[in-house]
C-alpha positions as YAML, in Angstrom:
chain: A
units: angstrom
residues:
- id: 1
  name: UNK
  ca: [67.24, 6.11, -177.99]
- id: 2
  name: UNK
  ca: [69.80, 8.93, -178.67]
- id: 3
  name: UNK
  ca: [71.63, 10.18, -175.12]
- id: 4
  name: UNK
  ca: [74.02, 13.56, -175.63]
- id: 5
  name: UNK
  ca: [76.78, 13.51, -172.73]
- id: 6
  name: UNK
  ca: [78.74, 16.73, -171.77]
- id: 7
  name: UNK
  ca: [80.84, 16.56, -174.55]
- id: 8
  name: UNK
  ca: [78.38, 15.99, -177.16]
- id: 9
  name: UNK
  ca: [79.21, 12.43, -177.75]
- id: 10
  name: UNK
  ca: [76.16, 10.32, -179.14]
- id: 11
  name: UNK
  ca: [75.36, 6.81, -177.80]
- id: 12
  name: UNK
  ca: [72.91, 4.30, -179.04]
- id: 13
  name: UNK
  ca: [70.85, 2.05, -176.45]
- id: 14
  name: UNK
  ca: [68.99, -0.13, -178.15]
- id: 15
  name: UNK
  ca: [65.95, -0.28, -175.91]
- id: 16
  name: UNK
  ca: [64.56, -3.42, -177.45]
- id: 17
  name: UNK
  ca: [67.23, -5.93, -176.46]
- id: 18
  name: UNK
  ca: [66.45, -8.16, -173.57]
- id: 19
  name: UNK
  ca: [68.43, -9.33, -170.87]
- id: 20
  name: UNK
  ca: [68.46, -12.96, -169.91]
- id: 21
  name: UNK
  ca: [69.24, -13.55, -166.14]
- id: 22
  name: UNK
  ca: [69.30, -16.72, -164.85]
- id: 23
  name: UNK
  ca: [68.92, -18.09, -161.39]
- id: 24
  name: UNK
  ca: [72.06, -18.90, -159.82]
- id: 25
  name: UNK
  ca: [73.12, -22.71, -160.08]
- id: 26
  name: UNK
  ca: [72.24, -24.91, -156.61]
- id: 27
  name: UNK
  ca: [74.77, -27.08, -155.14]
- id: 28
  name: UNK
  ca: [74.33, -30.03, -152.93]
- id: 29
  name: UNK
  ca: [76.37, -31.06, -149.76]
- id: 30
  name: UNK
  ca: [76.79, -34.02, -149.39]
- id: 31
  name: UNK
  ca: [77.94, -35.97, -146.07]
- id: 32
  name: UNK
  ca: [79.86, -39.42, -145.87]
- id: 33
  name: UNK
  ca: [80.05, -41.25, -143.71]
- id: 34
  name: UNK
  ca: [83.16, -42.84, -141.95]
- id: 35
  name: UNK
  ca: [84.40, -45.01, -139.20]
- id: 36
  name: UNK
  ca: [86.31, -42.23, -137.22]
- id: 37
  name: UNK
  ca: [83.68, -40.00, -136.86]
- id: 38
  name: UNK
  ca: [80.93, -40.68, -133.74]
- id: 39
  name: UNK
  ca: [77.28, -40.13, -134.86]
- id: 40
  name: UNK
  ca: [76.57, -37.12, -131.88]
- id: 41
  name: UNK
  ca: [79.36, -35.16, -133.75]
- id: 42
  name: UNK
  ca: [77.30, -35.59, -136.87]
- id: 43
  name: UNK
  ca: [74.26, -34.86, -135.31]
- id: 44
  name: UNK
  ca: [75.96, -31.99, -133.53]
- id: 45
  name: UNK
  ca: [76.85, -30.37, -137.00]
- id: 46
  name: UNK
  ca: [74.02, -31.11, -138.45]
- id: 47
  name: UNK
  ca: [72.60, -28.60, -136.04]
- id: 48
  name: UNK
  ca: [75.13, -26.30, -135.17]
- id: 49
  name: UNK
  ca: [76.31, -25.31, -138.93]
- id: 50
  name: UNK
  ca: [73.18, -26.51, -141.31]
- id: 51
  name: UNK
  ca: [70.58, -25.59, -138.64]
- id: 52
  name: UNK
  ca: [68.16, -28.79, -139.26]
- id: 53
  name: UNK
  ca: [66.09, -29.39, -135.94]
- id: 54
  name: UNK
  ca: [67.05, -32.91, -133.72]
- id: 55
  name: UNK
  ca: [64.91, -35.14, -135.08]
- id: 56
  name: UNK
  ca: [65.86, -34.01, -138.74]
- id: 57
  name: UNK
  ca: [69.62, -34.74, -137.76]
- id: 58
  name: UNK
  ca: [69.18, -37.94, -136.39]
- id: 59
  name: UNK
  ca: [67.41, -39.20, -139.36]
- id: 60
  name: UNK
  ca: [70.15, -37.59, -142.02]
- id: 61
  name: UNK
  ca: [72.85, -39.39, -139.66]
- id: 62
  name: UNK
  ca: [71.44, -43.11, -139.71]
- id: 63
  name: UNK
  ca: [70.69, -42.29, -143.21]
- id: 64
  name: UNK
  ca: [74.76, -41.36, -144.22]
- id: 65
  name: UNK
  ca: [75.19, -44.07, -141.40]
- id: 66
  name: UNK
  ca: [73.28, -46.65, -143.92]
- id: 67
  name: UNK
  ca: [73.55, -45.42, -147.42]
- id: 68
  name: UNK
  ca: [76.93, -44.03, -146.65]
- id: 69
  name: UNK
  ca: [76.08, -40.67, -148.02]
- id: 70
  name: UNK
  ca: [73.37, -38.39, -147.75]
- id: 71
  name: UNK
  ca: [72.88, -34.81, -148.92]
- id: 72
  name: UNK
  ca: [72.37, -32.41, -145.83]
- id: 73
  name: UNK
  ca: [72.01, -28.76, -147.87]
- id: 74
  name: UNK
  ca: [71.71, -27.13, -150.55]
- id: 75
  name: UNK
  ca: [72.78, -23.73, -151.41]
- id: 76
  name: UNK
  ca: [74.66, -21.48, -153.68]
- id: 77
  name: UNK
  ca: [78.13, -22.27, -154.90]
- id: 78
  name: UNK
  ca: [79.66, -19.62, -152.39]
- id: 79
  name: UNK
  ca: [77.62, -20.77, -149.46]
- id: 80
  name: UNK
  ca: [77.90, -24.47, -150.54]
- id: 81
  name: UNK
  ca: [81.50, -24.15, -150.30]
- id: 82
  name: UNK
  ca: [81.40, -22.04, -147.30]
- id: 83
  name: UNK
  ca: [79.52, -24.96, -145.36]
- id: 84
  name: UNK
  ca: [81.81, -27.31, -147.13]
- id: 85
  name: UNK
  ca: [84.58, -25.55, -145.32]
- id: 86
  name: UNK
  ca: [82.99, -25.05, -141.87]
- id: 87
  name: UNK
  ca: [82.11, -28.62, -141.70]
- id: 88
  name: UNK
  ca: [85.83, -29.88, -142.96]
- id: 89
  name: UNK
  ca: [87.29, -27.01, -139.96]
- id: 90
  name: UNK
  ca: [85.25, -28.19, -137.49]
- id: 91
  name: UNK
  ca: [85.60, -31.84, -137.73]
- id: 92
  name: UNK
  ca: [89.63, -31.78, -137.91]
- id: 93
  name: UNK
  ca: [89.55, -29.40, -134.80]
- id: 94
  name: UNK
  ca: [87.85, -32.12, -132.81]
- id: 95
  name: UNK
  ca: [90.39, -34.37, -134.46]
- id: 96
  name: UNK
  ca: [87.80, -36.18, -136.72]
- id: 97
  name: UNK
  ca: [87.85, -37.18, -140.48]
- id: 98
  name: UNK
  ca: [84.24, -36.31, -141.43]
- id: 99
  name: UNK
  ca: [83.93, -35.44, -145.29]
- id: 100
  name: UNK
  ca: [81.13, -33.29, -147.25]
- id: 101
  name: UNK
  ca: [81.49, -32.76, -150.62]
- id: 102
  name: UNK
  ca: [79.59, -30.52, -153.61]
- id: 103
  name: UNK
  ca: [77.55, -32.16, -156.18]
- id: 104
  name: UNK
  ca: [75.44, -29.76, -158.84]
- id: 105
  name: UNK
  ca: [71.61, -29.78, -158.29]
- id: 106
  name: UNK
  ca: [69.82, -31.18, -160.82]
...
């Protein structure tokens, strides 16, 4: 396909190439546990900046509280690291140590 501009310059689109898009890469976050950090302020993140309901918060606490990880999200890269930072803001506010950290999804 031929396309004639205003000053009569020619361009060629070739109208059988294909464009590949692919879906953006998912990111895990990933909460450890600690000893400085009380299990209500978990549970109170949990909530408050990854919106998972009570009983869904509990359970992801014991579980970093037991396996000493657990993933809690998982997102896009920007909002991965967005919730990475929230979480990391929050807890040193309230003078705590909790860590979350990004892992690729498979």
């Amino acid at each position: 396909m031929s396309m004639t501009t205003q000053n009569e310059s020619v361009v060629e689109v070739d109208s059988n190439s294909k464009i590949h898009i692919e879906e953006p890469k998912r990111y895990y976050v990933v909460m450890h546990n600690d000893d400085g950090t009380p299990i209500d302020f978990v549970i109170k993140i949990l909530i408050d900046l990854y919106h998972h309901e009570a009983q869904t918060a509990s359970d992801l606490a014991n579980k970093i509280h037991i396996d000493q990880k657990a993933i809690v999200g998982m997102y896009n890269l920007e909002i991965a690291e967005q919730k990475v930072e929230e979480t990391h803001g929050t807890s040193r506010a309230h003078g705590y140590p909790l860590t979350v950290t990004l892992e690729q999804a498979d």
